[in-house]
Steps between C-alpha positions, in 0.01 A plus 500: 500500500160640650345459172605150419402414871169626394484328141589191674268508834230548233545214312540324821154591620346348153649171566290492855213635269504308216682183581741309268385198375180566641360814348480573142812599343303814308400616816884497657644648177204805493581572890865401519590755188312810621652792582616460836657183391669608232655833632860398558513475152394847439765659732767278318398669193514827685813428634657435178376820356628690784837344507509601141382807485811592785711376278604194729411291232752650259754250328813404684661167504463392852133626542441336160652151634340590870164481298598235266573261834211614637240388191715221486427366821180635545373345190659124544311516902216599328517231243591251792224549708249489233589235262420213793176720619343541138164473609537806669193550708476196703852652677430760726870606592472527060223725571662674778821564372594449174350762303716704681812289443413508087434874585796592608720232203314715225521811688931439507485348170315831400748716691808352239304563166423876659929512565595422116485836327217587264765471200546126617432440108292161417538377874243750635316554158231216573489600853415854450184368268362310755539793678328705235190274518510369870182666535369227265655239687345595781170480362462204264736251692240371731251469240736340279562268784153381620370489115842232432331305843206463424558426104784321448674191717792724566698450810799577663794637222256470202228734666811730607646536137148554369385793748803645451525522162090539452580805794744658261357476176086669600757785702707548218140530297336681755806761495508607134199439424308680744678641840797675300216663230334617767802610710611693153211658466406666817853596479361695151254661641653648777 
């Protein structure tokens, strides 16, 4: 709770900074998304390790449907509150709160695929390769993103589908062709 009262009185403070509809949206996106503002998110990840690695994320049905509900929910509020507030940054409650609320739907939604057991088959298969090259992901999605803006007329779904799948193929690249070499061999030469 502290920390989400923190990521949240953050972003608070940029909307008095950098006012919406008034100051540049760059400028509300660079100030809004540093680290203060983005730290409830980090302690939902660090939650969801720690709940796993005690073993409270271990399958049973009614955590697995607890979990289930949860993302469920979570996920359609998220949806909810966004789809009429698409231009994001000229809402500051969006600003305020929201990131937190998607936060926590992903963080649930996470929490289920973490329950299924790692010999889920072809359900967790394509799950546990974006796992295997989330480091990617995390690098080449926002590049990805801004080089779609400014060179395509992509908007809305269209621009979604193509970071996404633009995201996923230069990770899967980056992976084998470079970070998993390199992984192997500092492995060999230790």
């Amino acid at each position: 709770m502290v920390w989400g009262g923190i990521a949240i009185t953050w972003r608070y403070a940029t909307t008095v900074v950098y006012v919406p509809t008034v100051a540049p949206v760059h400028n509300q996106i660079v100030a809004a998304t540093m680290l203060p503002g983005t730290i409830d998110q980090f302690v939902m990840g660090i939650c969801l390790a720690k709940l796993s690695i005690d073993g409270r994320l271990s399958f049973t049905l009614k955590r697995f449907f607890l979990w289930t509900a949860a993302a469920i929910i979570l996920l359609t509020v998220s949806r909810e509150t966004f789809a009429p507030r698409s231009a994001y940054w000229y809402f500051p409650p969006m600003i305020w709160f929201w990131r937190t609320l998607v936060s926590a739907a992903f963080a649930a939604l996470l929490g289920v695929f973490i329950m299924i057991p790692y010999s889920g088959g072809w359900l967790t298969k394509p799950f546990r390769y974006l796992g295997e090259i989330s480091y990617g992901i995390y690098l080449w999605h926002l590049p990805v993103l801004i080089s779609l803006i400014a060179h395509t007329p992509w908007r809305g779904a269209s621009l979604l589908k193509a970071t996404l799948i633009g995201t996923v193929a230069l990770s899967a690249l980056s992976w084998h062709g470079f970070e998993k070499l390199w992984m192997n061999s500092k492995t060999n030469r230790a």
